[in-house]
Each structure stands twice: as C-alpha cells, then as structure tokens.
C-alpha positions in Angstrom: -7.8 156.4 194.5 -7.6 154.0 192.2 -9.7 151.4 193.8 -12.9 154.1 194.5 -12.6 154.6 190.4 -13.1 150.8 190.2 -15.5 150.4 192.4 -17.3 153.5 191.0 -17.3 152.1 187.7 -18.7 148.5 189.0 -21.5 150.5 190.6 -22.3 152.5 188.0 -22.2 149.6 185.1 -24.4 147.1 187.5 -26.9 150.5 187.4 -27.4 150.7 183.6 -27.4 146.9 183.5 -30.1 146.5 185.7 -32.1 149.5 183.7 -31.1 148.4 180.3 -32.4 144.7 181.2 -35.9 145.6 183.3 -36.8 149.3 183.3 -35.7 151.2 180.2 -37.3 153.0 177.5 -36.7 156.2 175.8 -37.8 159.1 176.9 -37.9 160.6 173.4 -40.4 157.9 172.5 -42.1 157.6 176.0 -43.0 161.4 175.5 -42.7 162.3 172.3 -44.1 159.1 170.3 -40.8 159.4 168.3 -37.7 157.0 168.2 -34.5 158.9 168.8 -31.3 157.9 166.6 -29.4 155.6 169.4 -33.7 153.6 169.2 -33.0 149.7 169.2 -29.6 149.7 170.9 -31.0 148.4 174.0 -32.4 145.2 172.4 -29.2 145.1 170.4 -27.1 144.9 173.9 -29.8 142.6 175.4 -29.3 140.6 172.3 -26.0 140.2 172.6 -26.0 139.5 175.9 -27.7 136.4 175.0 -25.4 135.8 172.3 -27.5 136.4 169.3 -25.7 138.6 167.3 -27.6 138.9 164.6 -30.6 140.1 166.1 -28.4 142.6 167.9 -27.0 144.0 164.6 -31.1 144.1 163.1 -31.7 146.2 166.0 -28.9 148.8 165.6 -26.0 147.8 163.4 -24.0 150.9 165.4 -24.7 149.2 168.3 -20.8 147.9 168.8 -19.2 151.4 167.8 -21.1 153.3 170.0 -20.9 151.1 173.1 -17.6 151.5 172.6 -17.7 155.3 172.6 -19.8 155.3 175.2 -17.3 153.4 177.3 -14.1 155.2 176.6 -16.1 158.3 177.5 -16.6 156.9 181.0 -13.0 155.0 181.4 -10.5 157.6 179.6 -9.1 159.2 182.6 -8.2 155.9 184.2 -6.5 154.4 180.3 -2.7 155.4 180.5 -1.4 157.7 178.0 -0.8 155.3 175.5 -4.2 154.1 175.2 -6.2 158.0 175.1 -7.2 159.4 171.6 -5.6 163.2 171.2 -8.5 165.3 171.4 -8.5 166.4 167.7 -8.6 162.6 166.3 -11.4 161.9 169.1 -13.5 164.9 168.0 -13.5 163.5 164.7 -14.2 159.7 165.3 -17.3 161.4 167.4 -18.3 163.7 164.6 -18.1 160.8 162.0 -20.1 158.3 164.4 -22.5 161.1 165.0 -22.8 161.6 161.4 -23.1 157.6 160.8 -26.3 157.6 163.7 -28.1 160.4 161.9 -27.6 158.8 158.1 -28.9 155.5 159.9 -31.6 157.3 161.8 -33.1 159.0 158.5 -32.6 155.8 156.5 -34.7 153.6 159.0 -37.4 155.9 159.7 -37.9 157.5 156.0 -36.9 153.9 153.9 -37.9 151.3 156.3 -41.7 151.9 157.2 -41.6 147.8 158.5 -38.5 147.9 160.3 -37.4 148.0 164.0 -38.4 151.5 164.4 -41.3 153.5 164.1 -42.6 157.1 164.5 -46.3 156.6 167.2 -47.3 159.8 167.7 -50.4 158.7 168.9 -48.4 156.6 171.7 -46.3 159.7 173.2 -47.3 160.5 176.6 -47.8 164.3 175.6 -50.1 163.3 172.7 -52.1 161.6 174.9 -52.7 164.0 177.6 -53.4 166.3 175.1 -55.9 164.3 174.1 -57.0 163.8 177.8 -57.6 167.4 178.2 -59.4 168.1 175.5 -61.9 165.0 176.2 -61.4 162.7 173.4 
C-alpha cells in the first residue's frame, strides 16, 4: 500500500514538473487575457529551481507558502498523526493564505502597472476569436 502512494506521488510530481518546466500557462490568462492570483508562481519555482531566489520571490513572493500548501494537500494522508494540522487550525492557515493571495493579487495588478503581471485583454484567446468572428 504504501509503496503504490510513493510511487503515485513520484509519478504525479515528475508530471507537473515536466508541465511546469515546458508546457504551462494559465488558463485564466490563455483565455481570458487576465492573470489569476497564483500568476508568476511558475517562474518563481523555475527560478528557484535554478537557484535564484530572488527572482523567484519578484515573481510571487507567496511562492514558498503556497507550495507548501499545495504539497501537504497532496501528502497529508501518508504524514503520521503527529505531523497533520486539525482541521480547524488548517482551515484557517488556508483562509489567511487565501486572503494573503488576493491582497497580493489586487496590489500587483491595481499598484504595479510595470510589474510581473499584467491584465491583456486583447491577448485572451476568447477576445480574439471574438474578434475573428466579427472580421476585424
């Protein structure tokens, strides 16, 4: 049992790698034109990856919190007891991370019209076949 969780997890971390390093890009942008919160934490990870932390932290300075998150999400059931967050105190570390994203998210799109992120409309797959269709 315990091996096919491993070997699971492997498989399914060598996935995102692979998309996180060759094939990714947000769907919210792709379609939309519009960064989502969670926009520059793939460049943060590639960043880090290649040890350059500061980069990392100028493309999403939750970057490290969320990963983190993100990966106790996957690997809780397999922690022993010791390690697992009660549910209440998990609820509210997600809630207050949450929070943090949005706060970020409003403060780099309305305060920092130069910076790593930036609303395209006119680059969203959906503006552009609208524009298809109507033949201009």
């Amino acid at each position: 049992m315990k091996k096919n969780i491993i070997v699971r997890h492997i498989v399914i971390i060598s996935g995102l790698f692979v998309l996180l390093l060759f094939i990714w890009r947000c769907p919210l942008e792709y379609l939309f034109g519009i960064p989502c919160p969670c926009c520059g934490m793939t460049r943060a990870f590639k960043s880090m990856a290649r040890l350059d932390f500061a980069a990392s932290f100028s493309y999403h300075p939750l970057f490290l919190p969320t990963g983190f998150a993100i990966w106790y999400i996957f690997h809780k059931d397999v922690l022993p007891e010791r390690f697992r967050l009660k549910k209440k105190t998990a609820r509210i570390l997600g809630g207050v991370l949450l929070f943090l994203l949005l706060a970020l998210y409003i403060y780099r799109v309305g305060f920092q019209p130069d910076g790593v992120i930036k609303i395209d409309l006119d680059d969203g797959l959906i503006f552009k076949i609208m524009r298809a269709i109507q033949g201009g």
